[in-house]
N, C-alpha and C positions, 0 to 999 in steps of 0.2 A: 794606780790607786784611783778608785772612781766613788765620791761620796756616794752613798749609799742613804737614801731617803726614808726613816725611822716613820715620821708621824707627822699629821699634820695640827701646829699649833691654834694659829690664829684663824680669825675668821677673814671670808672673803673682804677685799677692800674695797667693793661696791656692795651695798646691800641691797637685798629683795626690793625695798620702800624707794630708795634713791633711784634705782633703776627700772624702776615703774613710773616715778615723776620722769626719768628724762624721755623714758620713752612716750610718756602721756597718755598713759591706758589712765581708764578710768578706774574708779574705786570699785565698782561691778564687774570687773574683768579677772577677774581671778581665773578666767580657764586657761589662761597663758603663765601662770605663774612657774610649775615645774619646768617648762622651757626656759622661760628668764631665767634662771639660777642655774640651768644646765648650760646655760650661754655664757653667762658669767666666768664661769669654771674652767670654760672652754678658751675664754677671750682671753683670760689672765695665762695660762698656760701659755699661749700663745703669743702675749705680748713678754711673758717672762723671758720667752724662747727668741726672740724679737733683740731685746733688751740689753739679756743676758744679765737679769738682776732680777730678784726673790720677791715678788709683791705679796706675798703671805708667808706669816713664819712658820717655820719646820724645825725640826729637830732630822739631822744627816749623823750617819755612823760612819765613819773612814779608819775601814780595816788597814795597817801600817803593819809589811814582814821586817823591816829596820826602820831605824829611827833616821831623819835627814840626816846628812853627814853636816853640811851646814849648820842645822839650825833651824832651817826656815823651810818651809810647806808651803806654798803656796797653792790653793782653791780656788776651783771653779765655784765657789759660793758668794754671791755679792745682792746686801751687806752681810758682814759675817760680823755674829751680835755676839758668843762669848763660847767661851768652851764648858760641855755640861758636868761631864763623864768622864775617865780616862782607868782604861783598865786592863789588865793581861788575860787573856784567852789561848789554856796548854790545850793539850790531847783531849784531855777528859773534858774540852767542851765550861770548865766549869771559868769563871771571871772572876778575877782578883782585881779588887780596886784599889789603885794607886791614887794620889792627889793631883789631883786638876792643875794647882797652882805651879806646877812643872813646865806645862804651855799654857799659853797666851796667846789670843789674839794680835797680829799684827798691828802696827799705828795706824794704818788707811785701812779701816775696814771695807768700804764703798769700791775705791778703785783698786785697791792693790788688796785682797783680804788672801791675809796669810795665817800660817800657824806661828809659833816661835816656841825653840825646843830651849828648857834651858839643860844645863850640863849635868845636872843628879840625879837622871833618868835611870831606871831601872833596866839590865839587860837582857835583851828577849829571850835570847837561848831556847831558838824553836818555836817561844808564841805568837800569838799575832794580838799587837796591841790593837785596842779598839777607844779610836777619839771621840766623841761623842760631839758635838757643834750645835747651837742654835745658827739659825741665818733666815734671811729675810726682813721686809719690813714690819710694822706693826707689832702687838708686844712690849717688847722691850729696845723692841730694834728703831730704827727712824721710820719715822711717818713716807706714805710713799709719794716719791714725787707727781705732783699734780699734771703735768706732761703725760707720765703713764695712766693716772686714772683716767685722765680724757682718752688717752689711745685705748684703754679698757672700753670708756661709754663706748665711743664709737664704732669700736669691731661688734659688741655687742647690740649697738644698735643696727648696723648691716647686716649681720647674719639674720637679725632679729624680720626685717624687713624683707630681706632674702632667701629665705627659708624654701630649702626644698630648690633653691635654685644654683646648677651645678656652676663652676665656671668655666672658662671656656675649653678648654682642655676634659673637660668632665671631673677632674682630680677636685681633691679636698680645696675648701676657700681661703684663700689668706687677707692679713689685713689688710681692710680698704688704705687707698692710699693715705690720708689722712693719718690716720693711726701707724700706720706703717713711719710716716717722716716721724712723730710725735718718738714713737718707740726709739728710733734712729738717731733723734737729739739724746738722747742720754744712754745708748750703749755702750754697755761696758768694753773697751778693746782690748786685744789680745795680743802679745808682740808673735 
């Protein structure tokens, strides 16, 4: 079972303005603008990946052929903000919605984010349920930690400065060390 990334909610958690002050362009510099915001998008990706936590909210689909035998689902989505959807999907493609209030988000959504199945589930017999999830911060979800927004400025401000310049290896650039330990204080772990 691998969430399955629907749509993107929220807006980026640095914006155009913000990250034009830090970077100290001027108010006549507008010729850099589509690169700042394709930086942006690039750095949070990347500090998500870093992280392993959602700094902008999404809506994820996770296709389910059975239901936990336990109970409990546990997600690679951290934080995990609420359940949206829950619905059966037969042959014919078409989706019968069932009631949400069946699962619930787990009690630690941040470090432990789970699902919780409760017991008057409906039985698949052949379909494939589809969960529906918000996750991430901002929203409705928690504001994102200021840790990550600085490992955000900063990768954004390195690539920013760096531009066009490969690193040593020639491969793609990762986050400066900086951002790198920032990301590292508040990674999610995994047993």
């Amino acid at each position: 079972m691998t969430p399955i990334r629907a749509a993107e909610l929220g807006v980026e958690p640095v914006s155009l303005g913000e990250m034009r002050t830090f970077l100290r362009l001027g108010s006549d510099e507008t010729a850099e603008d589509g690169l700042v915001l394709a930086l942006i998008a690039a750095a949070r990706a990347a500090v998500e990946t870093a992280s392993r936590r959602l700094l902008r909210s999404a809506r994820f689909r996770v296709p389910l052929q059975v239901w936990p035998r336990d109970g409990l689902l546990p997600l690679p989505l951290s934080p995990l903000v609420a359940v949206e959807r829950v619905g059966l999907s037969g042959a014919s493609g078409v989706v019968e919605e069932i009631a949400p209030t069946t699962i619930r988000v787990g009690p630690d959504p941040w470090d432990a984010p789970c699902l919780l199945f409760g017991s008057d589930l409906p039985t698949l017999d052949g379909c494939t349920a589809l969960v529906e999830v918000i996750a991430g911060c901002g929203g409705n979800g928690p504001s994102v930690p200021e840790p990550l927004l600085q490992a955000l400025r900063l990768t954004v401000a390195d690539w920013f400065e760096n531009r066009g310049d490969a690193g040593e290896s020639g491969g793609p650039r990762t986050l400066p060390p900086a951002a790198a330990g920032l990301a590292a204080a508040c990674r999610r772990m995994r047993l």
